[in-house]
C-alpha positions as CSV (number, residue, x, y, z in Angstrom):
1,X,-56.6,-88.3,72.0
2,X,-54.4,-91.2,72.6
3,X,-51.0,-91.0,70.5
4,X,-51.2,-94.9,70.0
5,X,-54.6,-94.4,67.8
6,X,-53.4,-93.3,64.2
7,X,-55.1,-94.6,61.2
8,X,-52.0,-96.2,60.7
9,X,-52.5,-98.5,64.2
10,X,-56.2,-99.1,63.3
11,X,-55.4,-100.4,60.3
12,X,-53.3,-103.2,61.8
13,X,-55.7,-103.5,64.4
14,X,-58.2,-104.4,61.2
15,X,-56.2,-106.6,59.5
16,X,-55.6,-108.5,62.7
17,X,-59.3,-108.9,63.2
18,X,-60.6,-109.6,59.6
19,X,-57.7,-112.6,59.8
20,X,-59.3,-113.7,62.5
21,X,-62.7,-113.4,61.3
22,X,-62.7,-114.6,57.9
23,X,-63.6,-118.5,57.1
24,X,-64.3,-119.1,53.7
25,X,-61.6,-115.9,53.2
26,X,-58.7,-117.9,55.2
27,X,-59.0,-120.9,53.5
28,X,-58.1,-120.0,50.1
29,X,-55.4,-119.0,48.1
30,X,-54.8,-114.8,48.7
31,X,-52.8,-112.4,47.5
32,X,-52.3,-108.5,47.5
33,X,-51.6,-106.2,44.7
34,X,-48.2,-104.0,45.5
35,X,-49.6,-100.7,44.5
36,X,-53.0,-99.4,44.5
37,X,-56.0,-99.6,42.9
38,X,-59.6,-98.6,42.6
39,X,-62.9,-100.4,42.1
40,X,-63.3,-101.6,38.5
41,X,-60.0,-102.1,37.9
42,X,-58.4,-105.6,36.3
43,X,-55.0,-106.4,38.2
44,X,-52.6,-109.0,37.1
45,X,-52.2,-111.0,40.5
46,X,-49.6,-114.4,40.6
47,X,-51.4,-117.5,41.3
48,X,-49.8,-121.1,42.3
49,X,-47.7,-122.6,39.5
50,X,-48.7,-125.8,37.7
51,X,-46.4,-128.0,36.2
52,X,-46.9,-131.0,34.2
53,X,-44.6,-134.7,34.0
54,X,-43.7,-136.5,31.0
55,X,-42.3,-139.8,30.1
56,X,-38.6,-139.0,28.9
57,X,-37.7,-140.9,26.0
58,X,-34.7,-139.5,24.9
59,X,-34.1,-136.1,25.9
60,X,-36.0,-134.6,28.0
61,X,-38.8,-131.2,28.5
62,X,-37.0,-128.9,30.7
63,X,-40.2,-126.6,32.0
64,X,-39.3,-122.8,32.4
65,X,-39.7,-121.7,36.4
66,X,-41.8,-118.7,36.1
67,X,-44.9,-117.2,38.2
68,X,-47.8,-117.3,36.1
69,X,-50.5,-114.8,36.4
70,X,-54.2,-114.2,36.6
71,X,-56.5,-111.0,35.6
72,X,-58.5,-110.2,38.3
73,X,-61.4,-107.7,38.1
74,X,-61.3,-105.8,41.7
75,X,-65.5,-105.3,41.5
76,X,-65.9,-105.1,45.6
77,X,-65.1,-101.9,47.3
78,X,-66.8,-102.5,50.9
79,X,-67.0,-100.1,53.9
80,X,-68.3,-99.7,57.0
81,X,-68.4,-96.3,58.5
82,X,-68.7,-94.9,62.1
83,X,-68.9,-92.1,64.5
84,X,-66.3,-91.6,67.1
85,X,-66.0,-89.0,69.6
86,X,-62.8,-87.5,70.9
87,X,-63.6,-89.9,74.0
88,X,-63.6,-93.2,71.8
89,X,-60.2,-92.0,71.1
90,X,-58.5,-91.5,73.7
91,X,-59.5,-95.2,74.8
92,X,-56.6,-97.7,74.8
93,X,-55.8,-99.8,71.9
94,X,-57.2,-103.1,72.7
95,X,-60.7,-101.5,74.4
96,X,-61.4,-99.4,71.5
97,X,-60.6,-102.2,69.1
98,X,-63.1,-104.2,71.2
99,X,-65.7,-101.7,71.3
100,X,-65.2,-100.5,67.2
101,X,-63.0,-102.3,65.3
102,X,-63.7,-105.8,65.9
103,X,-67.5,-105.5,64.9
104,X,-66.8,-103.4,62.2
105,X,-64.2,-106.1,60.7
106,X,-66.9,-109.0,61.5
107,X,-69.0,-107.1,59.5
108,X,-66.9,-106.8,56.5
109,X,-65.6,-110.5,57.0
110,X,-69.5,-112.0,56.6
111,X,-69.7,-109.7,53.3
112,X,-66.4,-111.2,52.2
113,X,-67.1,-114.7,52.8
114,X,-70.9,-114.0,51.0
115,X,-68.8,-113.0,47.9
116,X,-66.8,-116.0,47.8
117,X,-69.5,-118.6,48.5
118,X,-70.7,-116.9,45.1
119,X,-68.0,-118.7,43.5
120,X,-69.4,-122.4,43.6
121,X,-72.2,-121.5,41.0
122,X,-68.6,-121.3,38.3
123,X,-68.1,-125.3,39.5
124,X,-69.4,-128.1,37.5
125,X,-68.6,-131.1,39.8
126,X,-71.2,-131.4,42.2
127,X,-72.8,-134.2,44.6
128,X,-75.7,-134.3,46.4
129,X,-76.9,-134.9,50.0
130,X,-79.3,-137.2,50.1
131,X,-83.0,-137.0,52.2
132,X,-81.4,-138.4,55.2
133,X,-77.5,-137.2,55.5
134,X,-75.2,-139.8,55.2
135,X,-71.3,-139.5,55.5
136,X,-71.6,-141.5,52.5
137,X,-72.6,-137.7,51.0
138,X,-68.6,-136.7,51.9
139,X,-67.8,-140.1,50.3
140,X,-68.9,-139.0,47.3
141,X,-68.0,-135.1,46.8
142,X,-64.2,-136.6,47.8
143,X,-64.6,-139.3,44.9
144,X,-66.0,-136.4,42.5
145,X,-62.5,-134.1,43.3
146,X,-60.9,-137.5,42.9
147,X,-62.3,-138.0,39.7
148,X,-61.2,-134.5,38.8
149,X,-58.0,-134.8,39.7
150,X,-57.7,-133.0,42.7
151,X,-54.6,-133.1,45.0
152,X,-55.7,-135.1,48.3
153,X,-54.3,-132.7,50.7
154,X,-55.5,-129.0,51.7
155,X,-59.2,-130.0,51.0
156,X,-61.5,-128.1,52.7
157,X,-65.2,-128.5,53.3
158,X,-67.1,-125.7,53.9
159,X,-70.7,-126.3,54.9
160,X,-73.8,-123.8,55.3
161,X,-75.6,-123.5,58.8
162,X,-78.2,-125.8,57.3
163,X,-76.3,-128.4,55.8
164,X,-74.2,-128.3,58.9
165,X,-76.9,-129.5,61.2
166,X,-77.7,-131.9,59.0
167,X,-74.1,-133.9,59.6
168,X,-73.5,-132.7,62.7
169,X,-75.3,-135.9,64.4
170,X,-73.6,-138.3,62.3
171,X,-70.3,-140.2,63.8
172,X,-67.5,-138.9,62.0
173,X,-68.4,-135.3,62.9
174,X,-70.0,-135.9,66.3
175,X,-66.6,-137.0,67.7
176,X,-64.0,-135.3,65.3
177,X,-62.7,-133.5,68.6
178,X,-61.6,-137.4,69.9
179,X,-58.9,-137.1,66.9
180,X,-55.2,-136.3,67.6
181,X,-55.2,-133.4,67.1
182,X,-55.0,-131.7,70.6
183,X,-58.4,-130.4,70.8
184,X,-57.9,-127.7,68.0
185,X,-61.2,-129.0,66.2
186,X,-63.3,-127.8,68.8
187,X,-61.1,-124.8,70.4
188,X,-60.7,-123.3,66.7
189,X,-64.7,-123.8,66.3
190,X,-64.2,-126.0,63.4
191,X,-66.1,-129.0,62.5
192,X,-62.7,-131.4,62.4
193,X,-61.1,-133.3,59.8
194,X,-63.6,-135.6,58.6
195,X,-63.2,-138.1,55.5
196,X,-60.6,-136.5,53.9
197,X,-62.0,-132.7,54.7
198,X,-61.2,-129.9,56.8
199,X,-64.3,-129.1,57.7
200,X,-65.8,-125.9,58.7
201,X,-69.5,-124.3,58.3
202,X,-69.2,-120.4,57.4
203,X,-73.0,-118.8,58.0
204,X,-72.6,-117.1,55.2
205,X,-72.5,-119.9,52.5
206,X,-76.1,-119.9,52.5
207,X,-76.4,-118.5,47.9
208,X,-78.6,-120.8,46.2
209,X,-78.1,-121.3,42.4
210,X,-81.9,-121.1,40.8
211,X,-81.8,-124.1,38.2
212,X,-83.9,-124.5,35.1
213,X,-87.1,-127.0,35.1
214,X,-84.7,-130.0,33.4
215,X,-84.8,-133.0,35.6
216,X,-83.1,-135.9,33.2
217,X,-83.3,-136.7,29.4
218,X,-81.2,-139.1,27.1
219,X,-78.1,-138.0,24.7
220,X,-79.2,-137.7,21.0
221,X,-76.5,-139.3,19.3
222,X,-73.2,-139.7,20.7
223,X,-71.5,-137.3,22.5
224,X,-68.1,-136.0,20.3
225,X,-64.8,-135.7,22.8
226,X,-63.7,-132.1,23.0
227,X,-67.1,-130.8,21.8
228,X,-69.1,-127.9,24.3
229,X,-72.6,-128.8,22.8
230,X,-74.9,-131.6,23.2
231,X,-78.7,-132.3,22.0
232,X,-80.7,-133.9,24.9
233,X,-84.0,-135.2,24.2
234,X,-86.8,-136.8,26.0
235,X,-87.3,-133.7,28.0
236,X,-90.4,-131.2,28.8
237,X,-91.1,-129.0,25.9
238,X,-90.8,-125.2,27.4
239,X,-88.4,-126.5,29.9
240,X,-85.2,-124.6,30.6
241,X,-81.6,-125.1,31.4
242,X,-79.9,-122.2,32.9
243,X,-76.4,-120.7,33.2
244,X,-74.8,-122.1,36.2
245,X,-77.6,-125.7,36.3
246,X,-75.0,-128.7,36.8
247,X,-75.5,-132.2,34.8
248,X,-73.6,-135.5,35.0
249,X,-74.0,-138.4,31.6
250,X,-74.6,-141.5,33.3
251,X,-71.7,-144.1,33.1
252,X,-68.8,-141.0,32.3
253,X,-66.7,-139.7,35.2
254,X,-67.4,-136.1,34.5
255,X,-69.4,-133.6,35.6
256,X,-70.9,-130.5,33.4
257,X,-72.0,-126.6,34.2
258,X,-74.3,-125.2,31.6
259,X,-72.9,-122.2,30.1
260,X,-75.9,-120.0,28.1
261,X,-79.8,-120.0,28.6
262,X,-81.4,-122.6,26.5
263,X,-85.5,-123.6,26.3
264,X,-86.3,-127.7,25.3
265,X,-88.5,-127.3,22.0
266,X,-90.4,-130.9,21.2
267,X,-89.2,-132.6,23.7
268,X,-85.7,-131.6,22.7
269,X,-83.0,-129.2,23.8
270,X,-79.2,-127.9,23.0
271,X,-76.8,-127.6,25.6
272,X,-73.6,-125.2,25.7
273,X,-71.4,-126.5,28.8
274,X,-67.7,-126.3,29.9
275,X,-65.8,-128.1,30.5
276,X,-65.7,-129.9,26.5
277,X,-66.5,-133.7,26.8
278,X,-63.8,-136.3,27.1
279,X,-64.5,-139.9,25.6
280,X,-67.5,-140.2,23.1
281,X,-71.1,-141.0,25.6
282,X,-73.7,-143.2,24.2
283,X,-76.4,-142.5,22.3
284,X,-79.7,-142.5,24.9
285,X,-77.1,-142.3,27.7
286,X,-79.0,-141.1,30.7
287,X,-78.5,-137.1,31.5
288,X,-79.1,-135.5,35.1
289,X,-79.8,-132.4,36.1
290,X,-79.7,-130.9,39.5
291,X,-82.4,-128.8,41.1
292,X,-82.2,-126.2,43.2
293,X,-80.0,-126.5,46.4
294,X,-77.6,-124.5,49.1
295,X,-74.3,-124.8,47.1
296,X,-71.6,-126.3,50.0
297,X,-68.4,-126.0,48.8
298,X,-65.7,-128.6,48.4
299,X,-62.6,-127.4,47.0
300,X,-58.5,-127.4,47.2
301,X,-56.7,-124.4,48.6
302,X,-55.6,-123.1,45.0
303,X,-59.0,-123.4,43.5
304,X,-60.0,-120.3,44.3
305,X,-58.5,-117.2,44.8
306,X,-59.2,-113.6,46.9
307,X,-57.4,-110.7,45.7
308,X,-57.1,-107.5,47.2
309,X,-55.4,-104.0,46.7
310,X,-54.6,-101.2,48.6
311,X,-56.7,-98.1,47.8
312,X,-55.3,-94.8,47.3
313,X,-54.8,-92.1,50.3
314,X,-57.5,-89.6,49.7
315,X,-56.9,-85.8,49.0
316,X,-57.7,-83.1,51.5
317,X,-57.4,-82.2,54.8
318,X,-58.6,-86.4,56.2
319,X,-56.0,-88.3,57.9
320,X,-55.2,-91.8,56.2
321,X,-53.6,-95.1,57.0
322,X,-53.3,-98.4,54.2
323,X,-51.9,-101.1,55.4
324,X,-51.6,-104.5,54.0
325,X,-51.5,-108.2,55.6
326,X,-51.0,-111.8,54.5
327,X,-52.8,-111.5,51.5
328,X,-55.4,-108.6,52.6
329,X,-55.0,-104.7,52.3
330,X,-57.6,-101.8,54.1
331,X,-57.5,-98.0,54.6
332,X,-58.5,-96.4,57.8
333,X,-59.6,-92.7,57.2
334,X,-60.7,-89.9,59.8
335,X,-62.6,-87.2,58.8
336,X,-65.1,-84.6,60.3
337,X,-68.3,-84.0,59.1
338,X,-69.2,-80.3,58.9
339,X,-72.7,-80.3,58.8
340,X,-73.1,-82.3,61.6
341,X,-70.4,-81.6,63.9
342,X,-69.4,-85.3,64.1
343,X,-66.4,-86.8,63.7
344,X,-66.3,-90.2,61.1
345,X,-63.7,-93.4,61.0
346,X,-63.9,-95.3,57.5
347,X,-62.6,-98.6,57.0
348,X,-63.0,-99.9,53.7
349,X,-61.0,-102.4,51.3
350,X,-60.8,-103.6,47.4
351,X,-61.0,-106.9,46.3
352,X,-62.1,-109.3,44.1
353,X,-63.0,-113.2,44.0
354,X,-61.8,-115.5,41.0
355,X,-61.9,-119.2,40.6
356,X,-58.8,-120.3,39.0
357,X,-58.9,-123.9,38.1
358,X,-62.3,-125.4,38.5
359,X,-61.5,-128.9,38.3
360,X,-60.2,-128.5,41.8
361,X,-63.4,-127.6,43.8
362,X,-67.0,-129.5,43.1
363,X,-70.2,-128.5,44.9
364,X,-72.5,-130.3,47.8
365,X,-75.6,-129.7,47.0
366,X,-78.3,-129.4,49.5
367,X,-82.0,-130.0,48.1
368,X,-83.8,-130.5,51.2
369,X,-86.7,-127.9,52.3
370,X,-85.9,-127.6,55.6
């Protein structure tokens, strides 16, 4: 066996390859616990620090500098397990992380990413691509994060394979590697910086949020400001609105996730959504709901998170080595199965997803059946 292949080495050999095969995992806000955990667990993790500006009258509002945290349920323990011989190990570092550790890590990155496109059915601001794509599609996601307040730089666009083909004959993508940016568009495999976007299609943002029958209806009565209920009439009796279905009030600059199960009973229906209404819409203001679609994702950086932990170093006779990088954390394990005479290598990790502040990340929704 090759003295250069501990766990220990492997483990840095994985990190180094889930880095490089993430997308949807390296574009958001990480961060790694300092001791470890195990599945189940809720971990207090820091997360970016907001601060807030005042007018100053006379004196002024000094803010305390202090990390802030976030409780994060670790609900994803994710493996992948193989057989090695005593040959595989005495290969050299870079073959044998060629031949097992690389498609073992792309395997565990597509899971990852899977997880985290899970996180745009928490997102009420949403747009739509229309029948025919149009940039004017990105025109409008970027005016729904602007309308929510959403800082203009370190937005990221991440599109599914469908979506992505839809765009991908339009100009502003079509020539995106004719920008100055020295080619990295196309080198790096991404889709370019396009209206305001970092743009990048991840094949696993492909989750589809199943909406309720609602199409549109009318307020009944005027909405209150701060309230999390509306009645909606003028809709199907027996229709539904789900947890997760997305609505927008014509005429008000905000955008609405519904937040319990709710059936329309004569032609009328309550609504519990987040986040709670601001101004006071119209009576018989026009409501609409969105059907179901590929949920792209448009967010900041600090919208969403990915947490990880180290796991623990496992009793017996097995050989472990945890390691942690930039954000991410795995354990490498040998062991030797008895009954069959084989010898295993287990690389697993803990983490969890969490969307911290959802008025910075909106969803593209794609409708089309193709």
């Amino acid at each position: 066996m090759s003295g250069m292949l501990t766990p220990l080495t492997i483990a840095k050999e994985a990190l180094i390859a889930l880095e490089n095969e993430c997308v949807l995992g390296g574009l958001v806000f990480r961060d790694n616990a300092p001791f470890a955990s195990k599945v189940g667990a809720t971990v207090n993790f820091r997360q970016p620090t907001v601060y807030t500006a005042t007018v100053v009258s006379n004196t002024i509002n000094a803010a305390t500098v202090a990390e802030t945290s976030v409780p994060v349920i670790l609900n994803r323990l994710a493996d992948v397990t193989l057989q090695i011989t005593s040959q595989d190990l005495a290969l050299e570092v870079v073959d044998f992380s060629e031949q097992f550790i690389q498609p073992a890590l792309r395997a565990h990155a597509q899971l990852l990413d899977l997880y985290g496109a899970y996180e745009a059915s928490n997102w009420a601001g949403h747009a739509t691509v229309t029948g025919t794509p149009a940039a004017a599609d990105i025109v409008q996601i970027g005016a729904v994060l602007d309308a929510q307040q959403t800082p203009s730089s370190q937005r990221r666009l991440v599109l599914g394979p469908i979506t992505k083909a839809g765009y991908m004959v339009l100009e502003p993508f079509l020539y995106a590697e004719h920008r100055a940016d020295g080619g990295r568009a196309m080198r790096e495999a991404e889709m370019g910086r396009v209206l305001g976007f970092d743009c990048y299609m991840d094949q696993n943002v492909k989750v589809s949020h199943t909406a309720g029958g609602l199409t549109t209806g009318a307020m009944k009565g005027a909405g209150v400001a701060g309230s999390l209920t509306c009645t909606i009439d003028a809709v199907t009796s027996g229709g539904t609105a789900l947890t997760g279905d997305v609505f927008k009030i014509t005429g008000y600059d905000q955008w609405f996730r519904v937040t319990a199960d709710a059936t329309a009973s004569t032609a009328t229906i309550v609504v519990a959504f987040s986040p709670a209404i601001i101004g006071t819409p119209a009576d018989n203001a026009v409501v609409t709901f969105q059907a179901t679609g590929r949920d792209n994702m448009a967010f900041h950086k600090n919208a969403i998170g990915l947490f990880t932990a180290p796991l623990e170093e496992p009793l017996g006779g097995t050989r472990p080595g945890v390691m942690s990088y930039k954000g991410l954390s795995c354990r490498v394990v040998y062991d030797y199965e008895f009954k069959s005479k084989i010898n295993q290598m287990s690389i697993d990790m803990l983490y969890g997803w969490k969307t911290m502040n959802k008025d910075l990340a909106a969803r593209l929704i794609d409708q089309r059946s193709v």
